[in-house]
C-alpha positions in Angstrom: -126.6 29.5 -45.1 -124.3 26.9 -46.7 -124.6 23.6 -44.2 -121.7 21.6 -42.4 -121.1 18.7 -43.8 -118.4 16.1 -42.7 -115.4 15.8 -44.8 -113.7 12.4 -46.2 -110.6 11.4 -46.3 -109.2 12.7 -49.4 -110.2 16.2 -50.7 -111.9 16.8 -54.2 -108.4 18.5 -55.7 -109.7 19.1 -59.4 -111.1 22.3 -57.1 -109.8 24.9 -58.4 -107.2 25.7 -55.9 -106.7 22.4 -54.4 -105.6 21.4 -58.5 -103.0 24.3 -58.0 -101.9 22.9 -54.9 -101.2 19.1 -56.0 -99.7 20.0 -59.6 -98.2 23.6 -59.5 -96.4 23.8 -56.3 -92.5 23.8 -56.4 -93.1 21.2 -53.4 -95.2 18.7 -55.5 -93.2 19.4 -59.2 -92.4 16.0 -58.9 -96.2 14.5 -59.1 -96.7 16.9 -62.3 -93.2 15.6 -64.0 -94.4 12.5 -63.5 -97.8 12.9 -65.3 -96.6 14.6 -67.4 -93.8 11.8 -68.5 -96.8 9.4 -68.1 -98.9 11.4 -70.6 -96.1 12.0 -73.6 -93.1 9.8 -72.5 -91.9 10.1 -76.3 -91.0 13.4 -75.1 -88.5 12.4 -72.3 -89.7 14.7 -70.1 -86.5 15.5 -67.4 -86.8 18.7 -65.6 -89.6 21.4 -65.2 -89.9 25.0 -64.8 -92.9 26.6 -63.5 -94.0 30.0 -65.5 -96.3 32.9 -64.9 -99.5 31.5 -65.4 -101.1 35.2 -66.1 -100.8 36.2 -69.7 -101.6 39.6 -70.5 -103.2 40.2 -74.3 -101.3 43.0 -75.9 -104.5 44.3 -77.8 -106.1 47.0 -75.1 -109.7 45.8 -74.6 -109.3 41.8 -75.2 -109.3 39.3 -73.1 -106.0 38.9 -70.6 -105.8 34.9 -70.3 -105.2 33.2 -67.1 -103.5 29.4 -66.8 -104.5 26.6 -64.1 -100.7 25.4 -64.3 -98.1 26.1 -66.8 -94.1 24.4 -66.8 -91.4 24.3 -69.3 -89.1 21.3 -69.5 -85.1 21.6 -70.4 -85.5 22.3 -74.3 -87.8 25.2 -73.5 -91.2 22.9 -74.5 -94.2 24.4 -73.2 -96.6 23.0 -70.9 -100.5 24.6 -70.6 -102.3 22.6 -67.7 -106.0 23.2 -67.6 -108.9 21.5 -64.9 -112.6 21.9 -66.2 -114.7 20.5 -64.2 -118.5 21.1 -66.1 -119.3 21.2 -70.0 -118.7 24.6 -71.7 -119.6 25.4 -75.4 -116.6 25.6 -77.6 -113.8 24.5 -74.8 -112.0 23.2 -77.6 -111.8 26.6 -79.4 -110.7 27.9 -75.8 -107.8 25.9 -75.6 -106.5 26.9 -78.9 -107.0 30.8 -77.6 -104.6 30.0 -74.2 -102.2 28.3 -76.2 -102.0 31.1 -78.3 -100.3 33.1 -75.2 -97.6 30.3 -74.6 -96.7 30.3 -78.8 -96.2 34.3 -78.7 -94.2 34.4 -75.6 -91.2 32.6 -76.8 -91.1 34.9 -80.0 -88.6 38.5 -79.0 -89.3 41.4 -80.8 -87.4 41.6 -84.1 -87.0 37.9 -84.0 -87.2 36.3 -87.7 -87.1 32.7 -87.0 -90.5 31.2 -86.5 -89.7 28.0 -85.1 -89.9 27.3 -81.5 -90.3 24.8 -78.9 -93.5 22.4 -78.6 -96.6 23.9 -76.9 -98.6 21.3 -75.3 -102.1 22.2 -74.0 -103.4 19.7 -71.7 -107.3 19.9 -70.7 -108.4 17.3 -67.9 -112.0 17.6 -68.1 -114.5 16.0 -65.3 -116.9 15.3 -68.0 -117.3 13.4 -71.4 -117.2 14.8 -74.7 -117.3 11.3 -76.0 -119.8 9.5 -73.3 -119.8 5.8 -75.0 -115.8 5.5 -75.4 -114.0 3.9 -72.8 -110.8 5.6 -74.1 -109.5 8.8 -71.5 -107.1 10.7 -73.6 -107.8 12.0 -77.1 -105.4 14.1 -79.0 -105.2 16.9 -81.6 -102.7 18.1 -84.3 -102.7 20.6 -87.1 -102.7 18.2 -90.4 -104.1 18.1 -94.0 -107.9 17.6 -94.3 -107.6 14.8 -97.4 -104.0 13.2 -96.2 -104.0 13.4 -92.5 -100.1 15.2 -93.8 -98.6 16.7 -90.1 -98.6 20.3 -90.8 -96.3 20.6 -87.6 -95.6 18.8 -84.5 -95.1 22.4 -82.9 -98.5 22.8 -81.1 -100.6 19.7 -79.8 -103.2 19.1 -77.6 -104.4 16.2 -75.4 -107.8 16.3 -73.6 -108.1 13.5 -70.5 -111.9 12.6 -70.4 -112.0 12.0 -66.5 -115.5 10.0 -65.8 -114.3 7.4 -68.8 -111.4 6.0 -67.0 -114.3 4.6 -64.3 -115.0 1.7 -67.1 -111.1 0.1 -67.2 -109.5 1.8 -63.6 -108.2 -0.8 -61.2 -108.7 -3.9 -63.9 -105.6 -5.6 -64.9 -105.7 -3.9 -68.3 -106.0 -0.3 -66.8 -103.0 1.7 -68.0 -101.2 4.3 -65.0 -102.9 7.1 -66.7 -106.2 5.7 -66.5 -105.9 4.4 -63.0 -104.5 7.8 -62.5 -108.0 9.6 -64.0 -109.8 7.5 -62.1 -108.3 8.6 -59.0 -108.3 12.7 -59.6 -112.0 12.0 -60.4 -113.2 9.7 -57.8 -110.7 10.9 -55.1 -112.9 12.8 -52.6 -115.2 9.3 -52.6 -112.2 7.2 -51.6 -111.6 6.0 -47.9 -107.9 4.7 -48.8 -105.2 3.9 -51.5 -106.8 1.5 -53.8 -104.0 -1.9 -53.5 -103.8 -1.4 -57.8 -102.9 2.3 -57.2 -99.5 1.6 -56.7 -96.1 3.4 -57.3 -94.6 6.8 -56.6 -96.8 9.0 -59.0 -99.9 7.4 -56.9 -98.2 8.0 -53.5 -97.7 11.6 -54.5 -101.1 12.2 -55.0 -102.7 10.5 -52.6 -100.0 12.4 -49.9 -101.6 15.4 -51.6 -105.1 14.8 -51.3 -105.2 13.2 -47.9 -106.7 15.9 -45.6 -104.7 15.0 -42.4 -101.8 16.4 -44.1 -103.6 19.6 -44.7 -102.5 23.2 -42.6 -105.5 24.3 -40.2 -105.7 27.2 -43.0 -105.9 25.1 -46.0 -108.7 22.6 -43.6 -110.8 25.5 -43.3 -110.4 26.9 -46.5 -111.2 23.3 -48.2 -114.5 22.8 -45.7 -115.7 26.4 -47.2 -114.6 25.3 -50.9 -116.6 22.2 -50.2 -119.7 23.5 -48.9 -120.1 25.8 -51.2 -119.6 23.1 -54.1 -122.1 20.9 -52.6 -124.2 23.6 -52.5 -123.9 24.6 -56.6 -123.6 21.4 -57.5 -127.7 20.8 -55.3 -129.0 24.0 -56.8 -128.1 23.1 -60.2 -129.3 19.5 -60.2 -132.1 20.9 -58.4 -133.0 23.5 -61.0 -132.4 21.1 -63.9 -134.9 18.6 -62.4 -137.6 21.0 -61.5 -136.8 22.8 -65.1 -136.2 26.3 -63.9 -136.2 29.2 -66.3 -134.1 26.7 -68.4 -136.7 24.3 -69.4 -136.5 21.3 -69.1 -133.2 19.0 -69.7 -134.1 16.9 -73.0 -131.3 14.7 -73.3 -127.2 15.6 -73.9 -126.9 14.9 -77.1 -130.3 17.2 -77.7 -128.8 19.5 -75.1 -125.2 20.4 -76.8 -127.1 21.4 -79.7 -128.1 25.4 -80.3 -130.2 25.4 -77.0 -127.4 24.6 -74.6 -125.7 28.1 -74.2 -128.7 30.0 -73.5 -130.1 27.4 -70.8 -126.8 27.6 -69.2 -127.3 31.1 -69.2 -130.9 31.2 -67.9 -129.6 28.7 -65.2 -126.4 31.4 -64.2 -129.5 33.7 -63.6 -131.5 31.9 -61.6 -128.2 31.0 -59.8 -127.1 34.8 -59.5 -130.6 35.6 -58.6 -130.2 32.5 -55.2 -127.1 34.8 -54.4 -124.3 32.3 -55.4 -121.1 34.0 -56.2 -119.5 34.4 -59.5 -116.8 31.9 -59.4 -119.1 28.9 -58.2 -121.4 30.0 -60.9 -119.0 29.8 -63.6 -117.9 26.6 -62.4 -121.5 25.0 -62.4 -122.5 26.1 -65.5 -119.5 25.9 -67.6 -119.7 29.9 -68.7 -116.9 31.8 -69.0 -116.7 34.8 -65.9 -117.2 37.5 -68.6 -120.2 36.0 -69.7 -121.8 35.6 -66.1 -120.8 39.2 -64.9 -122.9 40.4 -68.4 -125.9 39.4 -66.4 -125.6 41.7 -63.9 -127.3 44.8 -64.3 -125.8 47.8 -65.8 -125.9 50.6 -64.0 
């Protein structure tokens, strides 16, 4: 039995659904637009348009792709809007696959032209890839191995580090975006607006996260989100400390080696096995759904 316990003031919104409801809500566009001017303001970001986020692979038997959030802005530029909240192996290689989607749906059959409109992925990830950088946002392209040559500017991607903004947020030299980081990832631990948070793209979220202003539905929904992410997130640390099944934890560097993917899958067991469901294991572990519901037996 998942135990009660007393919520803040501000909700955890990098939650899966509680993400969805701050940044891909035609009520809240306007805290998305402006991140999203905030992140790439060289693209002069004026107006978005929210698009299926459910992308259906046209080969029978492969994987039909699903999007946290997903926009395009007045020249038809694409937006792909991800939240990851715990490490998994080759997350990099996943955001090229979804990007893939939002590159082949702009092209109509018989078309010849192959240009088309930037596709940006955008991966906000509440964990570090790069633990000793105090630097949030790192960024991709497609250029020449010797030259660094752009091969094009057609398809970038920009991963936001959350936990690094916690070494610059709320110092004078903190930019908005990582005073911004800092907030999505510390949010649910905050009792009020911090006095440096200031301006309308903080207001927004805050509004967004504050839990008076949630509906008695979304309240309860959020108190059964939250107890059941307690609970994952006390079985797995529990189950890393006592080393169940997994072994234990040597280290992270050690850890994202060749070992990592089959102690996240002895831990998704053991997990299984404790009766969590599906989607909270796949959270805590970092696997994808397809490779947690292999563990199940076949019948």
């Amino acid at each position: 039995m998942l135990q009660k316990q007393p919520l803040g003031r501000y909700a955890r919104i990098i939650l899966d659904d509680w993400f969805k409801r701050s940044f891909g809500t035609e009520s809240r566009k306007r805290l998305l637009l402006l991140f999203l001017q905030e992140l790439i303001p060289e693209h002069h970001i004026i107006k978005l348009t929210y698009t299926n986020n459910e992308h259906v692979n046209p080969f029978p038997g492969k994987k039909d792709v699903r999007i946290d959030v997903e926009c395009t802005d007045q020249d038809g530029s694409r937006f792909v809007v991800e939240m990851q909240l715990a490490p998994q192996e080759h997350f990099y290689e996943r955001a090229v696959f979804n990007s893939t989607f939002a590159i082949q749906q702009q092209k109509q059959e018989g078309e010849t032209d192959y240009g088309f409109p930037t596709v940006y992925f955008i991966g906000l990830m509440d964990f570090s890839l790069h633990e000793n950088s105090d630097r949030v946002d790192f960024r991709y392209s497609l250029r020449e191995t010797t030259t660094g040559e752009l091969m094009t500017s057609r398809i970038q991607f920009i991963f936001l580090e959350l936990p690094n903004s916690t070494r610059k947020a709320l110092t004078p030299e903190a930019t908005i975006l990582e005073n911004f980081c800092y907030a999505l990832h510390q949010m649910e631990h905050l009792t009020e607006q911090p006095a440096q948070l200031k301006g309308e793209i903080f207001s927004l979220l805050f509004e967004s996260a504050e839990i008076a202003n949630f509906t008695p539905e979304e309240k309860a929904k959020y108190e059964l989100n939250m107890r059941t992410d307690r609970d994952i997130r006390n079985q797995i640390a529990y189950a890393k400390q006592e080393g169940i099944k997994a072994g234990r934890e040597e280290g992270r560097e050690e850890g994202r080696e060749e070992g990592i993917h089959e102690k996240a899958l002895q831990m998704a067991r053991w997990l299984l096995e404790k009766g969590m469901p599906v989607p909270t294991v796949v959270q805590g572990t970092g696997l994808t759904e397809e490779e947690v519901l292999s563990l199940f037996p076949r019948g």
